[in-house]
py3Dmol code that shows the C-alpha trace and the ligand (Angstrom):
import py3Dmol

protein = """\
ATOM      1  CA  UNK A   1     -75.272  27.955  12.583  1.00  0.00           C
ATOM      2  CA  UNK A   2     -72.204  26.523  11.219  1.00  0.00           C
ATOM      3  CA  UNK A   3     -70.392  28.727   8.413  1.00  0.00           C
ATOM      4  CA  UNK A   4     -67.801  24.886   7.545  1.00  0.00           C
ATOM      5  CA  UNK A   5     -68.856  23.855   4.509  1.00  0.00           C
ATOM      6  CA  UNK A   6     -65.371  21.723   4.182  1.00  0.00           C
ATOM      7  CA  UNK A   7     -66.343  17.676   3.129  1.00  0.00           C
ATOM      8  CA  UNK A   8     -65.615  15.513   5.425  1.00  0.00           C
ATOM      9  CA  UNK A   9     -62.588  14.108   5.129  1.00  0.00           C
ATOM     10  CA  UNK A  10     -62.573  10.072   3.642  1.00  0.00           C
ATOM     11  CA  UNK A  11     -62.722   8.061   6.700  1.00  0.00           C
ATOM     12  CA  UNK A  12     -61.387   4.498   7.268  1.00  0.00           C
ATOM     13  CA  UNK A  13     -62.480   2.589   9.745  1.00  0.00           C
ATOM     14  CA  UNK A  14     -59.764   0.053  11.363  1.00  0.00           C
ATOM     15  CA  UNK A  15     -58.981  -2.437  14.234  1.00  0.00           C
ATOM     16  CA  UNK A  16     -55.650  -1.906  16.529  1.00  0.00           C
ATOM     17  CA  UNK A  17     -53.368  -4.998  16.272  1.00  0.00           C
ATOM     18  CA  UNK A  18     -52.796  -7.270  13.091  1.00  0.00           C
ATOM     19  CA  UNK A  19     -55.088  -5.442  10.897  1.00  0.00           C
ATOM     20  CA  UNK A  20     -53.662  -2.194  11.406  1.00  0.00           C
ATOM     21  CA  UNK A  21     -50.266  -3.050  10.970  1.00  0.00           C
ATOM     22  CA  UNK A  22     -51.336  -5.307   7.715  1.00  0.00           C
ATOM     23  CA  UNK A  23     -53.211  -2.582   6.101  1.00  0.00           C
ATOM     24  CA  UNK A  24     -50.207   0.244   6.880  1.00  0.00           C
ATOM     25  CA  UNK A  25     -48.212  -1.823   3.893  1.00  0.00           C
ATOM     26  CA  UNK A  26     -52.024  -1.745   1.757  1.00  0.00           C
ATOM     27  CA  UNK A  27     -51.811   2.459   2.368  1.00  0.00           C
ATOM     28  CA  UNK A  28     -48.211   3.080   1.116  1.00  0.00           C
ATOM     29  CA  UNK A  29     -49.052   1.458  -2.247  1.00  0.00           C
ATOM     30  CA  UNK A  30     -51.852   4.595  -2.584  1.00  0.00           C
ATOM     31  CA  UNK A  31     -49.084   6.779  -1.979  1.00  0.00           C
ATOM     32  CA  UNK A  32     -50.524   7.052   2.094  1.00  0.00           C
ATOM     33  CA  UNK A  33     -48.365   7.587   5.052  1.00  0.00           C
ATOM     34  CA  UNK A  34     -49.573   6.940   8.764  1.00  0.00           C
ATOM     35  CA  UNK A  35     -46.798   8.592  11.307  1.00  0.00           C
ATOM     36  CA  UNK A  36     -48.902   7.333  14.607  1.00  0.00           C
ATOM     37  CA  UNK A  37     -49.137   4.522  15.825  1.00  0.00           C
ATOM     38  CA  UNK A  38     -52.868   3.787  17.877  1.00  0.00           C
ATOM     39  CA  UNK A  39     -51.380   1.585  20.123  1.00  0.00           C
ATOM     40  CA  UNK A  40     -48.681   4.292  21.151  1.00  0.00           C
ATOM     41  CA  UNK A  41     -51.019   7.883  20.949  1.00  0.00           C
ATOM     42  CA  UNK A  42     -54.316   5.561  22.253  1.00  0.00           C
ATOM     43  CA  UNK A  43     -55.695   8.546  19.853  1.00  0.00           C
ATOM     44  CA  UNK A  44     -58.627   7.232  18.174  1.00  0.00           C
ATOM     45  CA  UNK A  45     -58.804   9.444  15.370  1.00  0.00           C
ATOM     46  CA  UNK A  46     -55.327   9.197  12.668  1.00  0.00           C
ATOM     47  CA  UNK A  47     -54.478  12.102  10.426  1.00  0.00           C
ATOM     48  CA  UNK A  48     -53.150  10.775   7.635  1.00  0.00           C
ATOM     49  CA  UNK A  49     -50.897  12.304   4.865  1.00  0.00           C
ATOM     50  CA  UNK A  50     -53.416  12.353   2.636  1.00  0.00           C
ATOM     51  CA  UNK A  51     -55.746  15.597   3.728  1.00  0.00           C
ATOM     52  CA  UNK A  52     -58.803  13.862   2.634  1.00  0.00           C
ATOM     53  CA  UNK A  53     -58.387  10.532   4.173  1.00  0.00           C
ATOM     54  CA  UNK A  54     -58.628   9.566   8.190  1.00  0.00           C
ATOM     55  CA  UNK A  55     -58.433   6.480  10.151  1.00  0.00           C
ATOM     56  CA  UNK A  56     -60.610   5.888  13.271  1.00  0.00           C
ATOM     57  CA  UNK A  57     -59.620   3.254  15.464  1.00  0.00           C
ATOM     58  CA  UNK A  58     -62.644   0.694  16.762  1.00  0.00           C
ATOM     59  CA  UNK A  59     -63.103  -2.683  18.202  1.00  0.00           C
ATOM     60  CA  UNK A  60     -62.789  -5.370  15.400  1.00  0.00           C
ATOM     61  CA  UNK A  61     -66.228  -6.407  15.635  1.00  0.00           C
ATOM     62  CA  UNK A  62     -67.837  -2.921  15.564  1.00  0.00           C
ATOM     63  CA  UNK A  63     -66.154  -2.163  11.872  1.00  0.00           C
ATOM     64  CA  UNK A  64     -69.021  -3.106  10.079  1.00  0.00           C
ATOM     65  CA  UNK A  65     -71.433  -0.634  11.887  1.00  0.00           C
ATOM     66  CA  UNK A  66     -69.696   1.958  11.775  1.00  0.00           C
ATOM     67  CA  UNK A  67     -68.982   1.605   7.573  1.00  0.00           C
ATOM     68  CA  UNK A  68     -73.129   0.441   7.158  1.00  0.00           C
ATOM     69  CA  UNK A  69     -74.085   3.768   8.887  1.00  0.00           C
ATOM     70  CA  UNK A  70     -71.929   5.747   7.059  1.00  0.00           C
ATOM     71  CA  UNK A  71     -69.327   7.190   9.964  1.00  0.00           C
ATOM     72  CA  UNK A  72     -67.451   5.264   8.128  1.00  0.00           C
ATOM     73  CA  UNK A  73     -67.015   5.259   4.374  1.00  0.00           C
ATOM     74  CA  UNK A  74     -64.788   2.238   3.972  1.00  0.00           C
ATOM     75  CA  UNK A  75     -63.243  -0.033   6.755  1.00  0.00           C
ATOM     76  CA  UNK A  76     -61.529  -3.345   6.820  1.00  0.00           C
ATOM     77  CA  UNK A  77     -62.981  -6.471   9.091  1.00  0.00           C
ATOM     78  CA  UNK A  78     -61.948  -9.903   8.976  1.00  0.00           C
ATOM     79  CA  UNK A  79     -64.522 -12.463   7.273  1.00  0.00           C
ATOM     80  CA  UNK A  80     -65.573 -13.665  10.212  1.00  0.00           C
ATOM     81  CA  UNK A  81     -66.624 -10.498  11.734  1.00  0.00           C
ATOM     82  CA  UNK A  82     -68.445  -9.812   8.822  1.00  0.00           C
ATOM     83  CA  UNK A  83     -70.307 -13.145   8.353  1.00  0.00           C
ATOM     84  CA  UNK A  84     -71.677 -12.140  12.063  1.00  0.00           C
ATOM     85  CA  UNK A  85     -72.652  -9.276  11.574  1.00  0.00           C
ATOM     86  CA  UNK A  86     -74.699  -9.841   8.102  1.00  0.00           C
ATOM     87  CA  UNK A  87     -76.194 -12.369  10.055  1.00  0.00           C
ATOM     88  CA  UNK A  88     -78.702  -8.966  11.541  1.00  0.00           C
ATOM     89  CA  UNK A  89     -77.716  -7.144   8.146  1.00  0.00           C
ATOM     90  CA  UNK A  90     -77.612  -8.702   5.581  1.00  0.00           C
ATOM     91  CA  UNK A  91     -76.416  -6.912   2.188  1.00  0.00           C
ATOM     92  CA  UNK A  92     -75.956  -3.646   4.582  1.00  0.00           C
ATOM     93  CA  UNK A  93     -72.202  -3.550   3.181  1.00  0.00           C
ATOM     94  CA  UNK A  94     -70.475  -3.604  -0.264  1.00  0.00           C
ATOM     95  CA  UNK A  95     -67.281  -5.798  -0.007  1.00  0.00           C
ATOM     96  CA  UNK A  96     -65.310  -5.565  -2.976  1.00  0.00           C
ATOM     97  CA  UNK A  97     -62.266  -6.573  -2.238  1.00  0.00           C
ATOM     98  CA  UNK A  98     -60.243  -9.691   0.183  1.00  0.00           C
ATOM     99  CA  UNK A  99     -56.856  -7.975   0.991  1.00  0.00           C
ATOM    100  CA  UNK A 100     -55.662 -11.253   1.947  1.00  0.00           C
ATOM    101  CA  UNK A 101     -54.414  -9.956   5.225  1.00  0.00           C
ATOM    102  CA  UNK A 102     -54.714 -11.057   8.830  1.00  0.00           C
ATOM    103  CA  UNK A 103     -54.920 -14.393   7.550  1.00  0.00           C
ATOM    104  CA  UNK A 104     -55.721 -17.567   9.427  1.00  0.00           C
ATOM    105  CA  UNK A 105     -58.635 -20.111  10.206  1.00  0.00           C
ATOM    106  CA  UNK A 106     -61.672 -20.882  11.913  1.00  0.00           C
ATOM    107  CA  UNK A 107     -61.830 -24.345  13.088  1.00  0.00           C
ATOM    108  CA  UNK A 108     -63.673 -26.082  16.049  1.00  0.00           C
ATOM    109  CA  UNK A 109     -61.056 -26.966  18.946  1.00  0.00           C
ATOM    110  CA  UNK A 110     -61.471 -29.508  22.075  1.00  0.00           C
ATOM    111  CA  UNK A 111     -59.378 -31.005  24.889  1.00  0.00           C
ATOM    112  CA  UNK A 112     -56.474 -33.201  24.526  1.00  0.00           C
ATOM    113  CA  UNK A 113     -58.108 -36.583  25.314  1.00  0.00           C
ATOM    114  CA  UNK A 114     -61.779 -35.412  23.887  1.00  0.00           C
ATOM    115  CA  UNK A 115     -63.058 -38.190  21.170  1.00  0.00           C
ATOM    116  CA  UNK A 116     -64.912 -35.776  18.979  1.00  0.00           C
ATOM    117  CA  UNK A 117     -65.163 -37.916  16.078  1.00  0.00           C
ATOM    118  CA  UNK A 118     -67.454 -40.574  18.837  1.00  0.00           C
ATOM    119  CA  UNK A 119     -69.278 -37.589  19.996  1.00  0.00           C
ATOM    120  CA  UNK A 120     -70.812 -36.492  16.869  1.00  0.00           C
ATOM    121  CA  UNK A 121     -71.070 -40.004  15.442  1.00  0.00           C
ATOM    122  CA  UNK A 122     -72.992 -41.081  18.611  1.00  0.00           C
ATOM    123  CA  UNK A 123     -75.869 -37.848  17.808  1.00  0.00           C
ATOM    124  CA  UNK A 124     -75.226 -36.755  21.513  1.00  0.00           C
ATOM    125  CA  UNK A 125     -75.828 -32.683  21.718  1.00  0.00           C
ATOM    126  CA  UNK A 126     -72.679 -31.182  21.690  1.00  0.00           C
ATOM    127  CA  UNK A 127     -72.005 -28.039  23.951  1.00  0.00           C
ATOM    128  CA  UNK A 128     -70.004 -25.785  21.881  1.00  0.00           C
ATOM    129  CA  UNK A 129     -68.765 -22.111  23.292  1.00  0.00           C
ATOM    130  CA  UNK A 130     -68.047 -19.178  20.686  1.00  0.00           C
ATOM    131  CA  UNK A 131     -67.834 -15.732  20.036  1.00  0.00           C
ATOM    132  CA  UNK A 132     -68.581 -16.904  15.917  1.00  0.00           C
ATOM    133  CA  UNK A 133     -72.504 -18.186  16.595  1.00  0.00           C
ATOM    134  CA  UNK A 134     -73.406 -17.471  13.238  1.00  0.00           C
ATOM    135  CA  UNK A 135     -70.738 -19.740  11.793  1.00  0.00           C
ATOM    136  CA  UNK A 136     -70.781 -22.155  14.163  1.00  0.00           C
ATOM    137  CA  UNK A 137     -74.743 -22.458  14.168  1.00  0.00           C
ATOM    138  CA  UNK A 138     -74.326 -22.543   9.709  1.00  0.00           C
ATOM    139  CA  UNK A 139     -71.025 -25.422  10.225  1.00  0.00           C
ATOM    140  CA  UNK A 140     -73.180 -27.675  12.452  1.00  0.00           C
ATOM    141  CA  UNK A 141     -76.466 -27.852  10.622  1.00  0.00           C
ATOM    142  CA  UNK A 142     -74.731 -28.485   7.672  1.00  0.00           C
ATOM    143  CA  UNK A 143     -72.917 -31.391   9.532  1.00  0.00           C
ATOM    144  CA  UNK A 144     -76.357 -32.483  10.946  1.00  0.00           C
ATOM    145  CA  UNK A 145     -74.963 -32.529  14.449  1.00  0.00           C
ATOM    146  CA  UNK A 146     -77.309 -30.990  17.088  1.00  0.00           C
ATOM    147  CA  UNK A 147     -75.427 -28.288  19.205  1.00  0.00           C
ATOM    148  CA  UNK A 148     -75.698 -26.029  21.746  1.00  0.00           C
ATOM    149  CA  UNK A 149     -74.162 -22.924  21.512  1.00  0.00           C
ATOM    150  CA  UNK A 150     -73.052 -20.774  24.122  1.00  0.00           C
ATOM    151  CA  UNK A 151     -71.870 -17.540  23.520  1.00  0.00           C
ATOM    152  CA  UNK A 152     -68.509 -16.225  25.022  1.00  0.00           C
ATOM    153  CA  UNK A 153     -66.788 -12.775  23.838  1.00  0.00           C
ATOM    154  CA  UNK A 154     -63.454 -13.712  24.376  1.00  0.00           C
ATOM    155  CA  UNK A 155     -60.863 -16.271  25.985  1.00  0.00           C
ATOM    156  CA  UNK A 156     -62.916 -19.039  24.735  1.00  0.00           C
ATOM    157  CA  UNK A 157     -60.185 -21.849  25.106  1.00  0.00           C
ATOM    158  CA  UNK A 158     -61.344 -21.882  28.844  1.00  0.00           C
ATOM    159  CA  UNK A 159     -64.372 -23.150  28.329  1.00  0.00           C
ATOM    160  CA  UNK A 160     -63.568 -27.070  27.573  1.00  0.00           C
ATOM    161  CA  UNK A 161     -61.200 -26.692  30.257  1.00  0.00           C
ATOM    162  CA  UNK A 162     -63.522 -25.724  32.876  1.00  0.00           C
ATOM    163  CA  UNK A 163     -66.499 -27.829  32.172  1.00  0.00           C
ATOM    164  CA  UNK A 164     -68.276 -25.034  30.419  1.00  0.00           C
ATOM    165  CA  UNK A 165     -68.298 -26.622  26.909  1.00  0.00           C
ATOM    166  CA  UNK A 166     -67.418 -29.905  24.895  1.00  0.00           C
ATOM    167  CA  UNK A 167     -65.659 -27.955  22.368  1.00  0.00           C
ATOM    168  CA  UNK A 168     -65.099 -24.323  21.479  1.00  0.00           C
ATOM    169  CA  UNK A 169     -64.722 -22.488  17.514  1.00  0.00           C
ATOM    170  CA  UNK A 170     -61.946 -19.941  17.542  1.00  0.00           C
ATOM    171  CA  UNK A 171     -59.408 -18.420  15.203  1.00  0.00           C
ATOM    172  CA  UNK A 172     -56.263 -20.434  14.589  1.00  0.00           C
ATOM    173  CA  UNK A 173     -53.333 -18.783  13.145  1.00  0.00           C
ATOM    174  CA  UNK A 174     -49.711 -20.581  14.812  1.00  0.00           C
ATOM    175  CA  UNK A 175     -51.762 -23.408  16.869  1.00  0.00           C
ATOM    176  CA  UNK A 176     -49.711 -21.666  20.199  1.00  0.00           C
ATOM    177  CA  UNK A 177     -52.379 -20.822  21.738  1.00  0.00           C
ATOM    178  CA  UNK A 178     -54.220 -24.123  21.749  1.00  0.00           C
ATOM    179  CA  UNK A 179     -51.610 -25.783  21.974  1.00  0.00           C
ATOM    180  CA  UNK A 180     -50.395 -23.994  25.948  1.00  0.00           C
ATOM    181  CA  UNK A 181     -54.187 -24.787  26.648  1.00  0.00           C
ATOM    182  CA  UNK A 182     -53.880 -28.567  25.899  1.00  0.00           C
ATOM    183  CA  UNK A 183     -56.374 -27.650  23.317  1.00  0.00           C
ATOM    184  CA  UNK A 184     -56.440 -29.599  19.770  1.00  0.00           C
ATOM    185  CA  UNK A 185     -58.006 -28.592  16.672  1.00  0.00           C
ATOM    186  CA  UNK A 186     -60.340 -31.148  15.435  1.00  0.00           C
ATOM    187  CA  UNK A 187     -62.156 -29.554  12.277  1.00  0.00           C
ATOM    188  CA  UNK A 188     -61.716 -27.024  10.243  1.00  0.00           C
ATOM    189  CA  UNK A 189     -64.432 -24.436   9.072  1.00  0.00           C
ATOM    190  CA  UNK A 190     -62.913 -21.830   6.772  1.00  0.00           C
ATOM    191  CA  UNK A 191     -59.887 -20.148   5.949  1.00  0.00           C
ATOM    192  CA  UNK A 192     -60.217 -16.684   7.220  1.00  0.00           C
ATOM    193  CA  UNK A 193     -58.401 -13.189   5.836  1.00  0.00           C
ATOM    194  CA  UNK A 194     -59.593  -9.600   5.737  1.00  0.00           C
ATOM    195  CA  UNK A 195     -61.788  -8.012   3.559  1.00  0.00           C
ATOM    196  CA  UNK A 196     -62.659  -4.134   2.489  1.00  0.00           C
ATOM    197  CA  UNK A 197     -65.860  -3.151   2.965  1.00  0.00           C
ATOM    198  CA  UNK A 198     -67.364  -0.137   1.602  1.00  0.00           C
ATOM    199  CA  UNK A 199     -71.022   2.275   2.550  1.00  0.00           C
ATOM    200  CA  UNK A 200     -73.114   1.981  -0.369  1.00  0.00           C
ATOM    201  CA  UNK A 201     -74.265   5.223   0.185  1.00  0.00           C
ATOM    202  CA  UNK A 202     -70.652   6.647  -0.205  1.00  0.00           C
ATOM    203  CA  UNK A 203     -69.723   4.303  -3.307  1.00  0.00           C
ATOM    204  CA  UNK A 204     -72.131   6.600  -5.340  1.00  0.00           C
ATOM    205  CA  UNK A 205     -71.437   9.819  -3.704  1.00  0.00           C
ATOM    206  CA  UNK A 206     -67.642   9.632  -2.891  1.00  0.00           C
ATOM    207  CA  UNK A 207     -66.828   7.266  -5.898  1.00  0.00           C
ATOM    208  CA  UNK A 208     -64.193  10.074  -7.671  1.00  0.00           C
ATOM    209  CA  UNK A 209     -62.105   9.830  -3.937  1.00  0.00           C
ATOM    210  CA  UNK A 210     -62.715   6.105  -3.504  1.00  0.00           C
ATOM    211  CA  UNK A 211     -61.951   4.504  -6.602  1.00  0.00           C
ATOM    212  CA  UNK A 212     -58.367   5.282  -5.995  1.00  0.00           C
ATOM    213  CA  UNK A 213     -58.112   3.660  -2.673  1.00  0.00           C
ATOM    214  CA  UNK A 214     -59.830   0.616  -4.023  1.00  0.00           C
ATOM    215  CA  UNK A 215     -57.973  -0.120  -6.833  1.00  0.00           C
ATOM    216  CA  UNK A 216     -54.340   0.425  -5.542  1.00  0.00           C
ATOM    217  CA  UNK A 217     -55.712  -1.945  -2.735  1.00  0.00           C
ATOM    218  CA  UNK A 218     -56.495  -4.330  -5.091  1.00  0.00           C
ATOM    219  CA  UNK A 219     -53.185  -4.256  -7.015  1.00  0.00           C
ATOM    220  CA  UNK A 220     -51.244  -4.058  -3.443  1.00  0.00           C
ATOM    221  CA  UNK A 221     -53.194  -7.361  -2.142  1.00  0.00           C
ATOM    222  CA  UNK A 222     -53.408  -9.256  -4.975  1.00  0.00           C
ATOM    223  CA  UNK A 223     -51.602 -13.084  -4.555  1.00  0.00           C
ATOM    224  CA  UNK A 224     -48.333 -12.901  -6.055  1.00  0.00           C
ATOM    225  CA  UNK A 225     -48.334 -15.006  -9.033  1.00  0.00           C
ATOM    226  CA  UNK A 226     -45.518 -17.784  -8.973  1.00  0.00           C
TER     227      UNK A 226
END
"""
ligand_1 = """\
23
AMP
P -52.523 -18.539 17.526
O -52.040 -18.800 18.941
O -51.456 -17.927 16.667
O -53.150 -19.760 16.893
O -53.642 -17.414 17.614
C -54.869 -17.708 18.225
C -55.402 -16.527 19.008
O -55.278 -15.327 18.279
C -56.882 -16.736 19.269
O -57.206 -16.166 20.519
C -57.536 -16.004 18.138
O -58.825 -15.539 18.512
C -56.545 -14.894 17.810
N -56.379 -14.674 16.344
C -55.602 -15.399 15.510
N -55.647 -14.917 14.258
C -56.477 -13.859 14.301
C -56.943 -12.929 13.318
N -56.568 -12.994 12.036
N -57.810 -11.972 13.723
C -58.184 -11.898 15.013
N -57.788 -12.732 15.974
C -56.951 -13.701 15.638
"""
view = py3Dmol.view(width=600, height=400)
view.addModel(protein, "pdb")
view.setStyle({"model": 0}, {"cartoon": {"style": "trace"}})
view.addModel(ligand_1, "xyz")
view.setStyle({"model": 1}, {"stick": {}})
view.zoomTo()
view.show()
């Protein structure tokens, strides 16, 4: 039988790349220092210099689950990872807070050439690839244009490019990408930034450790006032 009755430590569940690197900024204003760097150690689990609060390192998309079963307590996931995943669960996660990081958009993209504005005029069925079905799906009915939706889980400017769809939705941040795919956007369908999400289950029980966190968050990511 174990004789560790130690707490857990906090733990902060967050996605290598932009996030990470957005949210290190987020940390020093609560006084937190990171020294490693995920993509670097590949370790999955960060120390931090706070003894009571660790990072664990997971795919984007699989922040959610691991806050809404508590391995997690907090973790931060771009809106439209989140609006996927409350599609299966919906009010599994508290989100109190948009950090306003890892900002950019989702919008519906075709080939150069493409007459979208015809297509959907003329009622055909549009075939429309995505890793975002849940937004996609919500976009189109409330256009009224019949689609089909394919789902892809990555690299989705190939699909108009191949014959595998009319038009794609993807994340837009510079255009670049599109843009070396002779790919246009043609519609967009939200602005998109990063939001904190927190267990409910922890926002009771943890709420003396947390309410730190989430308030110099909030200061650090509120919109400069002009
Ligand atoms: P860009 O070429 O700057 O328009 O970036 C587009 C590519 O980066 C697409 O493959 C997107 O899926 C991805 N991307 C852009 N912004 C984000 C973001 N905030 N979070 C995740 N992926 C993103």
């Amino acid at each position: 039988m174990s004789t560790d009755v130690r707490p857990r430590p906090l733990t902060m569940a967050l996605s290598k790349g932009r996030i990470f690197e957005e949210t290190l900024p987020l940390l020093e204003a609560a006084g937190i220092q990171v020294s490693e760097n995920p993509e670097q150690s590949r370790k999955l689990i960060i120390e931090t210099s706070d003894p009571n609060l660790r990072l664990i390192i997971v795919r984007a998309s699989d922040v959610p689950t691991y806050v809404e079963y508590g391995a997690a307590d907090l973790g931060i996931a771009g809106k439209d990872v989140l609006i996927e995943h409350a599609a299966n669960h919906p009010g599994g996660l508290y989100q109190p807070i948009d950090l306003n990081i890892a900002k950019c958009r989702l919008a519906v993209a075709v080939k150069n050439g493409f007459d979208y504005a015809a297509a959907v005029k003329q009622g055909a069925r549009l075939r429309v690839a995505t890793k975002y079905t849940e937004a996609a799906r919500a976009h189109f009915a409330a256009k009224g244009v019949y689609v089909d939706l394919i789902k892809l889980y990555g690299s989705m400017e190939l699909a108009p490019l191949v014959g595998l769809a009319d038009a794609i939705v993807d994340l837009v941040s510079t255009g670049n990408t599109l843009k070396a795919n002779n790919l246009v956007a043609v519609e967009d369908i939200m602005p998109i930034s990063s939001r904190l999400v927190v267990n409910r289950a922890a926002l009771k029980t943890r709420q003396a450790e947390l309410q730190p966190i989430l308030d110099a968050f909030e200061r650090a990511s509120r919109p400069a006032v002009a």
